[in-house]
N, C-alpha and C positions, 0 to 999 in steps of 0.2 A: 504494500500500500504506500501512496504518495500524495505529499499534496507539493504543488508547483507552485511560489512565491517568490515573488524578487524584492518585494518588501523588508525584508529583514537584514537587520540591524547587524547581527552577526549568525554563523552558521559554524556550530563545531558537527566534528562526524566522532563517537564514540565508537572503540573497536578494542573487542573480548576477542584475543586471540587464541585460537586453537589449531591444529594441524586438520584435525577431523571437522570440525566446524567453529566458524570465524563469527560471532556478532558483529554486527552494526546497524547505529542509528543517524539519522542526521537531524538535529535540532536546531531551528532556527530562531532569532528572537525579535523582537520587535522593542518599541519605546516602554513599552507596558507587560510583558507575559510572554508565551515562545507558545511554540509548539513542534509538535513530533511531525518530522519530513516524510522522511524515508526508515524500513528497519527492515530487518532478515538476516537469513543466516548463509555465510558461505559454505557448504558442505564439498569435500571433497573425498574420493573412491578410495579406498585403505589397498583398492588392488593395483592403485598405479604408484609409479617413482615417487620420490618425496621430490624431486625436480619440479617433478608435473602437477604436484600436490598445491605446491608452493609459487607456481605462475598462475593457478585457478584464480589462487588467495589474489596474489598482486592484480592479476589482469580486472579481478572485481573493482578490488580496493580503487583501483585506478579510473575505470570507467564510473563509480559513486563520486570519486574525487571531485572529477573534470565535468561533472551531471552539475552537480552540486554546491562545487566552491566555496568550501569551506574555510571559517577564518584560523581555525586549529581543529589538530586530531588530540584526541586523547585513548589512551591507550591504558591498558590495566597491568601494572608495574606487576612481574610475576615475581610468586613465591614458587619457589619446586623446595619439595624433600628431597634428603640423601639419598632416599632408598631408590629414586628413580632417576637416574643420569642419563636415562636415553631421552626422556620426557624433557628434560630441561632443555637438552640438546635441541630438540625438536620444535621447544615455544622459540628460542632462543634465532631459529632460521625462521619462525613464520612469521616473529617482529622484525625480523631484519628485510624481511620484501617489503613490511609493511610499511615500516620506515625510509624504506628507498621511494616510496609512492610518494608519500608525505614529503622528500627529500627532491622528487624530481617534478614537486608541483607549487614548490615554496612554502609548504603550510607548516606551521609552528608547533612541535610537539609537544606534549603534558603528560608524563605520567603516573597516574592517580595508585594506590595502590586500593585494594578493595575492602577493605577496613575503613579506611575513607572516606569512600562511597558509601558504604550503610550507615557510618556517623555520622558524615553529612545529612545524608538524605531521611533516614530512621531514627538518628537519636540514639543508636546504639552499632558499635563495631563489630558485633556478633548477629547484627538481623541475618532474618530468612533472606531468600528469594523473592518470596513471597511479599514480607511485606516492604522492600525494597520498590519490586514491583508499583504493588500500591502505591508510595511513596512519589513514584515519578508518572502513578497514570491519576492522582490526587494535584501533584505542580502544574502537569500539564492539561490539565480535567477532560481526562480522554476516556470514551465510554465503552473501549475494549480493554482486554489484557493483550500484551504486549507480548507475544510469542515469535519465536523460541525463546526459552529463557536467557542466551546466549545475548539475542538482541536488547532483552527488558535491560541487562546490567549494561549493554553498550549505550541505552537510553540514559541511565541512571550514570555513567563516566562524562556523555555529554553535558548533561545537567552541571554535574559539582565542576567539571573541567571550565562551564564558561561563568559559574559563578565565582568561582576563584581567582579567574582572570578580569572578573568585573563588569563582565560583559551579561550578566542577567541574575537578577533578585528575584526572590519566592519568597 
């Protein structure tokens, strides 16, 4: 789902990066309140190269970028545990396409960590999904849930990402 506006004031794209599946949202704002652009999730085939895996991600990333024209990305600063070194590996290549997008279209990165986000947004570092969720379909008083959950947190990065930088109050 989309809505098309040139009205706004500023536009971040938030992106939950994954190898498997990529959120993103694009929020735009205006003098007074924002609202939710664009969201979805980039899924990619567990049976092709991680090469191939990771141009899906970029060529997305790229074509929301150049659609949309965003004044920053934000991005969800990752945690990996020890016990999985191939996983870290892994986020480690799917922000670095992400970041080359970002890098080869001048947009300004933020990286939020996700504790953050739900303290920002929920009043508590340990919120759900759930009401996370809530949270950002309550800012922007939207009358669906925001699916995949992948995209709700890419919603909820844009959010604290452009109030951080000043660029929209709630």
């Amino acid at each position: 789902m989309e809505k098309v506006n040139d009205n706004h004031c500023y536009r971040a794209i938030g992106i939950d990066p994954g190898l498997a599946a990529t959120g993103y949202a694009v929020v735009g704002t205006f003098a007074k309140g924002g609202e939710l652009c664009r969201w979805g999730g980039i899924k990619t085939d567990s049976k092709l190269e991680i090469p191939q895996r990771l141009q899906i991600i970029h060529n997305n990333i790229i074509e929301i970028v150049r659609k949309w024209q965003p004044t920053v990305m934000v991005v969800e600063d990752v945690y990996v545990f020890d016990r999985y070194p191939k996983a870290a590996i892994q986020l480690g290549e799917v922000r670095g396409v992400i970041y080359l997008a970002a890098q080869d279209n001048n947009i300004k990165v933020v990286k939020i960590r996700p504790t953050e986000v739900k303290s920002c947004l929920a009043g508590n570092g340990r919120a759900t999904k759930e009401q996370v969720n809530r949270a950002v379909s309550r800012i922007l008083t939207l009358q669906e849930v925001i699916k995949p959950d992948h995209a709700s947190d890419a919603a909820a990065l844009a959010l604290v990402g452009l109030s951080r930088l000043g660029y929209y109050v709630w």
